[in-house]
The first five atom37 places (N, CA, C, CB, O) and aatype in JSON, in Angstrom:
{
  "aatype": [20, 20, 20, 20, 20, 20, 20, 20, 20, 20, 20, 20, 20, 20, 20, 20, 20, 20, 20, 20, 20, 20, 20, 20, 20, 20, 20, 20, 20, 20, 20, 20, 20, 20, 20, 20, 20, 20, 20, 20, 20, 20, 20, 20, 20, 20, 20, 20, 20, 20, 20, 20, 20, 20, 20, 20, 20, 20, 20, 20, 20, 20, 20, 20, 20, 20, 20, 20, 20, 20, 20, 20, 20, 20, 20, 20, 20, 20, 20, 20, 20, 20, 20, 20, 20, 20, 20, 20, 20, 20, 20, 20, 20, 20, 20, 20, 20, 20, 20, 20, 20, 20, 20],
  "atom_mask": [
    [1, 1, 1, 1, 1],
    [1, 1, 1, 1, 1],
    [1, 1, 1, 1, 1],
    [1, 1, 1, 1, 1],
    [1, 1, 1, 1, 1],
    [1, 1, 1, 1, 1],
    [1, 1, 1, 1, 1],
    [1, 1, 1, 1, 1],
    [1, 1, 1, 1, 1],
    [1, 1, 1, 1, 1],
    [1, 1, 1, 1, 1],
    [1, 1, 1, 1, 1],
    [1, 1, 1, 1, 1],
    [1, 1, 1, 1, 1],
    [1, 1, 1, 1, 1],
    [1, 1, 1, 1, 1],
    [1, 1, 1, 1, 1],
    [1, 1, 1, 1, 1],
    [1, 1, 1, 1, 1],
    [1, 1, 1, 1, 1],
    [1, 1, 1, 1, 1],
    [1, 1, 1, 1, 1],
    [1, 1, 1, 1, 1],
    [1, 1, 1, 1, 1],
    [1, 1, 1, 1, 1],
    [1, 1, 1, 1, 1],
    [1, 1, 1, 1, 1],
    [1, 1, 1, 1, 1],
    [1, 1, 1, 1, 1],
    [1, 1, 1, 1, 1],
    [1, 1, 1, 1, 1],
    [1, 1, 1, 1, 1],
    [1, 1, 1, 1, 1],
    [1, 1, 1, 1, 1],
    [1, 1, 1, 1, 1],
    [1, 1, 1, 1, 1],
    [1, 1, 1, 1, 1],
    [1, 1, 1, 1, 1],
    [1, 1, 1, 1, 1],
    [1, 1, 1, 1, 1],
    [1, 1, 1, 1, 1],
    [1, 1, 1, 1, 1],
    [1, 1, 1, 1, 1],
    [1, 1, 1, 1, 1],
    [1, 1, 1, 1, 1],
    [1, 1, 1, 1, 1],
    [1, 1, 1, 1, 1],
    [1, 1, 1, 1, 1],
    [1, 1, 1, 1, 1],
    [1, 1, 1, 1, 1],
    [1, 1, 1, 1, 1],
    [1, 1, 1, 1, 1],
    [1, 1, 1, 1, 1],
    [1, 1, 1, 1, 1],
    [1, 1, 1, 1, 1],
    [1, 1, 1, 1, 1],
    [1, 1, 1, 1, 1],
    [1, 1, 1, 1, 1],
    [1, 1, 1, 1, 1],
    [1, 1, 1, 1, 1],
    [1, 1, 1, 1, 1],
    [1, 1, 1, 1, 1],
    [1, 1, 1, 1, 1],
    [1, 1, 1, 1, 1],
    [1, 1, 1, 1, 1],
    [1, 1, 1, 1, 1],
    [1, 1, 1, 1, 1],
    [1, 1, 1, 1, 1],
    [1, 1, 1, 1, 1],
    [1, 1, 1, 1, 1],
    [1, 1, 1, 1, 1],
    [1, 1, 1, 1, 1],
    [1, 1, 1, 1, 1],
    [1, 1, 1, 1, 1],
    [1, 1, 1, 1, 1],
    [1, 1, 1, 1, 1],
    [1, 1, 1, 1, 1],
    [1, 1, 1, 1, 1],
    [1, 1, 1, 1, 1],
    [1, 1, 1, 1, 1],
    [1, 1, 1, 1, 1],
    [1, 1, 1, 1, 1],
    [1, 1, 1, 1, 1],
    [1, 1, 1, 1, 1],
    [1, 1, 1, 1, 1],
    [1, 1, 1, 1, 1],
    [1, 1, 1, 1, 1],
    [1, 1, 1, 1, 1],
    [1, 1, 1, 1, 1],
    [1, 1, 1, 1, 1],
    [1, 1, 1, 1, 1],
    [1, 1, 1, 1, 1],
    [1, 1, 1, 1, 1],
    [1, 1, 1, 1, 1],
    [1, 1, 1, 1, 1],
    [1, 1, 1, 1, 1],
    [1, 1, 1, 1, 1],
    [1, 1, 1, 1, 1],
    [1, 1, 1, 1, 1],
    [1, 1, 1, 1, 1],
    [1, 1, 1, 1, 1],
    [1, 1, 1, 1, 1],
    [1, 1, 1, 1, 1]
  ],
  "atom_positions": [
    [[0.84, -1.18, 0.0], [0.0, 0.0, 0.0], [0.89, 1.25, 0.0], [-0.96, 0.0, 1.23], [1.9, 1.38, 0.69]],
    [[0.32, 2.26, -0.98], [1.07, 3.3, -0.77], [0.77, 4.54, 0.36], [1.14, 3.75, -1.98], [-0.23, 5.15, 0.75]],
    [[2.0, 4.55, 0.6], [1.95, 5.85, 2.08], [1.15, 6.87, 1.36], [3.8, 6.75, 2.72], [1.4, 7.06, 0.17]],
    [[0.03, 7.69, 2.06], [-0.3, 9.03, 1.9], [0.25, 10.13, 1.61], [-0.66, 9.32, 2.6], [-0.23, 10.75, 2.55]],
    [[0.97, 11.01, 0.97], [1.79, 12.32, 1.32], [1.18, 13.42, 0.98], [3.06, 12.43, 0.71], [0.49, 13.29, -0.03]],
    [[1.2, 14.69, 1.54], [0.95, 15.83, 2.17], [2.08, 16.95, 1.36], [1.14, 15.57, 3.87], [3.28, 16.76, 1.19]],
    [[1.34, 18.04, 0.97], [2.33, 19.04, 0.74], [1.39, 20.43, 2.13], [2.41, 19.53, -1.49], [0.25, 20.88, 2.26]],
    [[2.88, 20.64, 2.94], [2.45, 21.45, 4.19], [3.22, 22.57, 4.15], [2.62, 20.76, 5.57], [4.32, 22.77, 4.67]],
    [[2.34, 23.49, 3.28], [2.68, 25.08, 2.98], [2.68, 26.18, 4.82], [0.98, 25.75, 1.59], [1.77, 26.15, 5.65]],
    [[3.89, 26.94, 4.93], [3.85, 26.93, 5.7], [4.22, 28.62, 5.77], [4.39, 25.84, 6.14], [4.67, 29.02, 4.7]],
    [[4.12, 29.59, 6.77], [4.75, 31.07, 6.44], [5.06, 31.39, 7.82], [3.7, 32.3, 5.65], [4.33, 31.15, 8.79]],
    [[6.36, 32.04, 7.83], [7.54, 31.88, 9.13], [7.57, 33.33, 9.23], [9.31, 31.05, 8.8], [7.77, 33.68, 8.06]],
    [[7.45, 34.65, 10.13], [8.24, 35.74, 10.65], [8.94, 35.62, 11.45], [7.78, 36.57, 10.99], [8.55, 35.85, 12.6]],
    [[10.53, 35.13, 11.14], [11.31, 34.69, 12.49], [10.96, 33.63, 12.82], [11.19, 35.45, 13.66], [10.57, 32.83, 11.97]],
    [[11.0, 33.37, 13.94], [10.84, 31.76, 13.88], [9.22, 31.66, 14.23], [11.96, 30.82, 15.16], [8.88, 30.47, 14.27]],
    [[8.2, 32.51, 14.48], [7.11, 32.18, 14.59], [6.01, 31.97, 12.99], [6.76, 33.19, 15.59], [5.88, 32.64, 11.97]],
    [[5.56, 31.02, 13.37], [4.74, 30.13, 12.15], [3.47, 31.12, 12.37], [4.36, 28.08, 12.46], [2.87, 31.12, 13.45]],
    [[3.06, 32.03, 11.21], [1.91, 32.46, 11.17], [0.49, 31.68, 10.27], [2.27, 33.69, 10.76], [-0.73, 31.75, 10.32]],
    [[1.41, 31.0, 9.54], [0.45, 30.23, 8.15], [1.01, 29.09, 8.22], [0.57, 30.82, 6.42], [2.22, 28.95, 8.43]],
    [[-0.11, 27.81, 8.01], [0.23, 26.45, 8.21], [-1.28, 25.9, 7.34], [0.49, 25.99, 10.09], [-2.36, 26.32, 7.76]],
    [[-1.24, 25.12, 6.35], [-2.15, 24.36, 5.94], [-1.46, 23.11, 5.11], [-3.11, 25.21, 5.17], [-0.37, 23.23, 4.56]],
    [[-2.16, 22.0, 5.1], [-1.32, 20.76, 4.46], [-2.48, 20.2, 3.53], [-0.68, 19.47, 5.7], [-3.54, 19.9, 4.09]],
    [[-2.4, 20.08, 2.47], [-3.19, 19.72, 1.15], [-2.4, 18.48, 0.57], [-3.24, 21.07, -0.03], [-1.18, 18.33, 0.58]],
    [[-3.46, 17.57, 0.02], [-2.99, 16.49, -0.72], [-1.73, 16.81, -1.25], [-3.88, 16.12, -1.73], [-1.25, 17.94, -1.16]],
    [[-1.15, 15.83, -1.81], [0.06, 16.05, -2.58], [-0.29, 16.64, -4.4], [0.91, 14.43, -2.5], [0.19, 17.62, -4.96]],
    [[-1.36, 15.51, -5.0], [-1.67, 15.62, -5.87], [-2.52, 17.33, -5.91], [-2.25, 14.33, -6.09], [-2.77, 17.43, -7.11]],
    [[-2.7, 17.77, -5.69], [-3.31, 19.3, -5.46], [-2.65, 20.13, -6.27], [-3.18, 19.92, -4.02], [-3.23, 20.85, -7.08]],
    [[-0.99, 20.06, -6.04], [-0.81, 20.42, -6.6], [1.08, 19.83, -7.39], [-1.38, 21.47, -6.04], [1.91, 18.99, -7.07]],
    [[0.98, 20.71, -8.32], [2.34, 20.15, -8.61], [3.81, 21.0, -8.33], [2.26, 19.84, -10.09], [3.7, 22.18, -7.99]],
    [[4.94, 20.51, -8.46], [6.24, 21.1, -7.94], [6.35, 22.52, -8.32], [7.47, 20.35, -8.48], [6.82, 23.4, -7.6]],
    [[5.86, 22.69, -9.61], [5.91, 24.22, -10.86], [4.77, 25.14, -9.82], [4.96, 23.8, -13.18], [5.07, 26.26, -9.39]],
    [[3.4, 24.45, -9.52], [2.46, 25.42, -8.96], [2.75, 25.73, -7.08], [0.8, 24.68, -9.32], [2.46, 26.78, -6.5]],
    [[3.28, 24.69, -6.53], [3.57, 25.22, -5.22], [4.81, 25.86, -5.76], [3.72, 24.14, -3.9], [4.53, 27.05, -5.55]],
    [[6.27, 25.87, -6.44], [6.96, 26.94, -6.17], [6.19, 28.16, -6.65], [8.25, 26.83, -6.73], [6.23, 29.13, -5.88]],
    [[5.3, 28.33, -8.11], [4.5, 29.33, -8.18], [3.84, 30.44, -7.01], [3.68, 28.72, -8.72], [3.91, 31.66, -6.91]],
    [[3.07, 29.17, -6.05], [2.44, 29.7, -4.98], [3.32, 30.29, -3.74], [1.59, 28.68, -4.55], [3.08, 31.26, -3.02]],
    [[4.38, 29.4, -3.75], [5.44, 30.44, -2.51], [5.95, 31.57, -2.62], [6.65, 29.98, -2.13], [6.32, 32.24, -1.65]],
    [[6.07, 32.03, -4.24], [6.41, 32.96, -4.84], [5.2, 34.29, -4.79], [6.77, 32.37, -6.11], [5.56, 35.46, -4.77]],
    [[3.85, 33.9, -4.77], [2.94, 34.75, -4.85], [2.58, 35.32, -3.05], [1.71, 33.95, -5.74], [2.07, 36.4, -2.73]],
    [[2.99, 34.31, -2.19], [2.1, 34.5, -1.12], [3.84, 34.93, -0.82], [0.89, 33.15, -0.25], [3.6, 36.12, -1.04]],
    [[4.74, 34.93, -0.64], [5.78, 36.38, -0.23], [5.6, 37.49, -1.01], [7.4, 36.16, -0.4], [6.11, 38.49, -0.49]],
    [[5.15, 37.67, -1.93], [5.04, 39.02, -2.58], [3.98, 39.45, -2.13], [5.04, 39.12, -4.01], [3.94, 40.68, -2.15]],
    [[3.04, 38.93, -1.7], [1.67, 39.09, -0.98], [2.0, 39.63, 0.53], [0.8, 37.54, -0.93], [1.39, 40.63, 0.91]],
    [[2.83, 39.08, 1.29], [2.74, 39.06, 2.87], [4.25, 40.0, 2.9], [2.74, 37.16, 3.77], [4.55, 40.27, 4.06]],
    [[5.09, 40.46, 2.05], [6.41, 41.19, 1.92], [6.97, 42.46, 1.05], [7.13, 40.29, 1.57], [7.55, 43.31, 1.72]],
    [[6.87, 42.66, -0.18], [6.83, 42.95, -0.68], [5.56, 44.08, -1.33], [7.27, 42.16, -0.8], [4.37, 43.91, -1.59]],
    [[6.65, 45.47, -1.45], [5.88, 46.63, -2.04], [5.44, 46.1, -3.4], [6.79, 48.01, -2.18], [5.63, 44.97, -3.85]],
    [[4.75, 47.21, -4.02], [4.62, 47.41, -5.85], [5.96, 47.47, -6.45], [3.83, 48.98, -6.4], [6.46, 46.54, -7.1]],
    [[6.48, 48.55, -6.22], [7.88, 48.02, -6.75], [9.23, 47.02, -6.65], [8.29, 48.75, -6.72], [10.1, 46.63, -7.41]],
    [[8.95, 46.89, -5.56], [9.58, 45.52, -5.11], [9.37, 44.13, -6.07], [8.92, 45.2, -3.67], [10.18, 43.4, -6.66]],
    [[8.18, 44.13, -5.95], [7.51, 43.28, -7.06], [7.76, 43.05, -8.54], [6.41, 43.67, -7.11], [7.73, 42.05, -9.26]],
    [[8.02, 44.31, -8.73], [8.29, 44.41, -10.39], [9.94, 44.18, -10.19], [7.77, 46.21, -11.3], [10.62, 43.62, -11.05]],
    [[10.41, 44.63, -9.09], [11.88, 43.95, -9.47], [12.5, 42.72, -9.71], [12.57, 44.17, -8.74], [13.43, 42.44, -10.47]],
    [[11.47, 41.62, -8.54], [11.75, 40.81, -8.58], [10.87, 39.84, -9.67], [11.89, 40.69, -7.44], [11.39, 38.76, -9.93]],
    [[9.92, 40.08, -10.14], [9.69, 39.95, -12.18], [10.53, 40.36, -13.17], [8.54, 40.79, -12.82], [10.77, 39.61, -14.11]],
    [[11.2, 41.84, -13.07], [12.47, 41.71, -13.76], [12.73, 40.79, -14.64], [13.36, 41.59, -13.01], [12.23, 39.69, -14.38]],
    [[13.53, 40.9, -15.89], [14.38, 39.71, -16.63], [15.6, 39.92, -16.19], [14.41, 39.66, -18.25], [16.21, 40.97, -16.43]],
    [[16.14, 38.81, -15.42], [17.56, 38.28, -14.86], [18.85, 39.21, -15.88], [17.66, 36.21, -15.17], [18.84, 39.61, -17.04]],
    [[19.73, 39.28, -14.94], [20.59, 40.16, -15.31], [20.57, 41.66, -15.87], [21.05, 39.57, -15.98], [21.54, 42.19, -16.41]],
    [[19.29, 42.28, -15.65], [19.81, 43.4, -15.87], [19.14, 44.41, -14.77], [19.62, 43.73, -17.33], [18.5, 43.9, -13.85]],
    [[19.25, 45.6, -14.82], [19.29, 46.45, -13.44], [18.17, 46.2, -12.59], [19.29, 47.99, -13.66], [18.04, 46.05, -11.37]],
    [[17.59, 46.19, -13.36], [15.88, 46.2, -12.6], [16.04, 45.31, -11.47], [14.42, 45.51, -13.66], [15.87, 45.62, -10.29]],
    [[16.34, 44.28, -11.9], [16.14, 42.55, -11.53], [16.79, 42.78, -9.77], [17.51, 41.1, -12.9], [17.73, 43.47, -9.37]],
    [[16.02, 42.06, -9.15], [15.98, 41.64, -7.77], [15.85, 40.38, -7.39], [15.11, 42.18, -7.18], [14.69, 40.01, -7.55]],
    [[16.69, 39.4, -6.87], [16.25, 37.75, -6.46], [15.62, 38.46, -5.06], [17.86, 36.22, -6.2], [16.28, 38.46, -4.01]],
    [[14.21, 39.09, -5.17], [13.16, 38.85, -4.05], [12.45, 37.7, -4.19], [12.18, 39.89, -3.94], [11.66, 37.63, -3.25]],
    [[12.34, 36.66, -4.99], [11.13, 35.83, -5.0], [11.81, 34.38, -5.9], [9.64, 36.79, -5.87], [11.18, 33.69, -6.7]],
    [[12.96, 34.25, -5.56], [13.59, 33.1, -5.77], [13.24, 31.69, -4.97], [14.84, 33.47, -5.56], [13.25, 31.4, -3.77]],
    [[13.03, 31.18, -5.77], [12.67, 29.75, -4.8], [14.56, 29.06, -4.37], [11.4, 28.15, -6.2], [15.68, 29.38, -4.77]],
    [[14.25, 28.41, -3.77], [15.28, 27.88, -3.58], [15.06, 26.3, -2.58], [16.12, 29.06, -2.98], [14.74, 26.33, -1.4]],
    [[15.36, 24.72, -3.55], [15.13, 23.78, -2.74], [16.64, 23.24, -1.87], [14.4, 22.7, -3.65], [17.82, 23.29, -2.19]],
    [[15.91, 22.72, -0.61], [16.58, 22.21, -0.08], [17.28, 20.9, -0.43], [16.07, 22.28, 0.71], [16.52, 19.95, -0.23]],
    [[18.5, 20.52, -0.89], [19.4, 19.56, -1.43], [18.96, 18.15, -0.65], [21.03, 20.05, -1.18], [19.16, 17.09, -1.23]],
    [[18.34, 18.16, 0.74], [18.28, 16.9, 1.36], [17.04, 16.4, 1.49], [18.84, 16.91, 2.54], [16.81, 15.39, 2.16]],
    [[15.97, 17.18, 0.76], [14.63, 16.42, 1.14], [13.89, 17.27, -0.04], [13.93, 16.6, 2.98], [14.62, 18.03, -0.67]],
    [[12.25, 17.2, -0.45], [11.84, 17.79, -1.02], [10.88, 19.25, -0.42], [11.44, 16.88, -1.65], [9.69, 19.34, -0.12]],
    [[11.91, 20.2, -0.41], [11.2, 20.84, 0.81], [11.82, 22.34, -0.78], [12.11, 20.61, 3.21], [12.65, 22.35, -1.68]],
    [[11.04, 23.07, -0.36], [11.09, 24.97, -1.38], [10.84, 25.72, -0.48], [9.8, 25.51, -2.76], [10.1, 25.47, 0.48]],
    [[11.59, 26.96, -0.75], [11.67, 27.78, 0.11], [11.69, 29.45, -0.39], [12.79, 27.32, 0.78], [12.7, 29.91, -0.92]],
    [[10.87, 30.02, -0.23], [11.02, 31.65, -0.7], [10.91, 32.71, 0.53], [9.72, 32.09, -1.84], [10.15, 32.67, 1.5]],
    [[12.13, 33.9, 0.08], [11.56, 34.66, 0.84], [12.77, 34.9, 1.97], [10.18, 34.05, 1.27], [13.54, 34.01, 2.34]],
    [[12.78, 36.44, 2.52], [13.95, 36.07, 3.52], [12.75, 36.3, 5.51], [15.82, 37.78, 3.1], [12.57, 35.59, 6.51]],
    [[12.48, 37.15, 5.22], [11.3, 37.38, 6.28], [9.98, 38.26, 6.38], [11.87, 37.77, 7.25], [10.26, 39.46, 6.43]],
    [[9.29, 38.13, 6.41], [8.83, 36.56, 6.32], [9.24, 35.57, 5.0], [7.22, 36.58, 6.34], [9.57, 35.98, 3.89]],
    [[9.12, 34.18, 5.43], [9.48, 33.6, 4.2], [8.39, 32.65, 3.96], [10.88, 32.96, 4.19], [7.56, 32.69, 4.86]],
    [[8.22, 32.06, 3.32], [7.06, 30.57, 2.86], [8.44, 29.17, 3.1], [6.23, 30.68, 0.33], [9.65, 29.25, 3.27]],
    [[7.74, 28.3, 3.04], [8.2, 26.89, 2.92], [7.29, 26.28, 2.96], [9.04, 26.37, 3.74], [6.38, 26.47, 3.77]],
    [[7.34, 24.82, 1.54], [6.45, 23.77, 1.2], [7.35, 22.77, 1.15], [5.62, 23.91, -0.04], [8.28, 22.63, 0.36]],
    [[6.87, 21.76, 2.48], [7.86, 20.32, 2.31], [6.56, 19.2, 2.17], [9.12, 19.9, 4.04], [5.35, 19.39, 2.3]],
    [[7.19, 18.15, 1.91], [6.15, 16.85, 1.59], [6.44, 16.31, 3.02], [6.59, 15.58, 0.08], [7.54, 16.34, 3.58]],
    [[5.19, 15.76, 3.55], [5.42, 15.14, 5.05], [4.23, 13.97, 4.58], [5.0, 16.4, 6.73], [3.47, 13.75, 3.64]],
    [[4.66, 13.29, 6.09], [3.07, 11.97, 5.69], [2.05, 12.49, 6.83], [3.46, 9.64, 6.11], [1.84, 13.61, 7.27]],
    [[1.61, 11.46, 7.07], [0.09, 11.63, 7.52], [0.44, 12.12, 9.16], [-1.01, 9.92, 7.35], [-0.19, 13.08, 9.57]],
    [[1.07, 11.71, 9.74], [1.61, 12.19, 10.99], [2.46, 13.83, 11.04], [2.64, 10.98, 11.39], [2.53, 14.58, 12.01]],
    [[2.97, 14.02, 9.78], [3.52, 15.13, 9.19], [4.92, 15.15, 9.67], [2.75, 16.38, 9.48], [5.36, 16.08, 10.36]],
    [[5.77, 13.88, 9.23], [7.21, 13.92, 9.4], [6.97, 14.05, 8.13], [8.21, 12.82, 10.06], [6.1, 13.79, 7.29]],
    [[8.34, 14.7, 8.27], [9.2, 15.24, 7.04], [9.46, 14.24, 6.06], [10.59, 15.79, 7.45], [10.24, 13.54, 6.7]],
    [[9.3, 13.56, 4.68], [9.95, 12.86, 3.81], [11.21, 13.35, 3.14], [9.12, 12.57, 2.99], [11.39, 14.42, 2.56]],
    [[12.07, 12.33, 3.34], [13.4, 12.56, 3.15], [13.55, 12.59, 1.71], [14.26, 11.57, 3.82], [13.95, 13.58, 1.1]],
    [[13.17, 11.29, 1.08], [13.49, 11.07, -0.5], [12.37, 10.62, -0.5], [14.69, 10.16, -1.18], [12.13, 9.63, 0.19]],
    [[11.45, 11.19, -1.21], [9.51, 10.86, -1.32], [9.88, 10.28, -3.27], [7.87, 13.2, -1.06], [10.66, 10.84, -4.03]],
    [[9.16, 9.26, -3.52], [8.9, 8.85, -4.54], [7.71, 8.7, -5.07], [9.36, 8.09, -4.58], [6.97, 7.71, -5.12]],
    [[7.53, 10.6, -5.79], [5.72, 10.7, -5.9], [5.56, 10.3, -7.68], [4.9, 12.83, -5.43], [4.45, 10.26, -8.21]]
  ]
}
């Protein structure tokens, strides 16, 4: 039988957790949760112009890495944002962390 897994979107000021919800896995996919971590820091951080910087096309002045995802090398976990920031990791039904998830 296959294990259940969970994607548990999460939003940090410092170390306190203000946002926490955990949705099927299938809900959504890797492209739309980094999408979504990207929208909900520009949402909860970020001015109007801030925004447009970090839309920018890469390398030239405008451009700002405000809204860079960035995954963690040891598990399937994304991360945007410096503070507040978002993070979406895959956990199971108890909501440990999956190390190497094979979805």
């Amino acid at each position: 039988m296959r294990k259940q897994l969970f994607w548990l979107i999460q939003g940090h000021d410092g170390t306190k957790c203000f946002f926490a919800k955990t949705v099927a896995i299938g809900q959504f996919t890797d492209d739309q949760v980094r999408d979504l971590l990207r929208a909900m820091t520009a949402k909860a951080s970020l001015s109007y112009p801030e925004m447009m910087e970090a839309y920018a096309s890469r390398r030239t002045k405008a451009y700002a890495a405000r809204l860079d995802v960035h995954k963690d090398p040891t598990c399937q976990m994304y991360m945007c944002g410096s503070n507040p920031h978002f993070a979406a990791s895959i956990v199971d039904v108890a909501g440990k962390l999956i190390v190497n998830p094979t979805v």
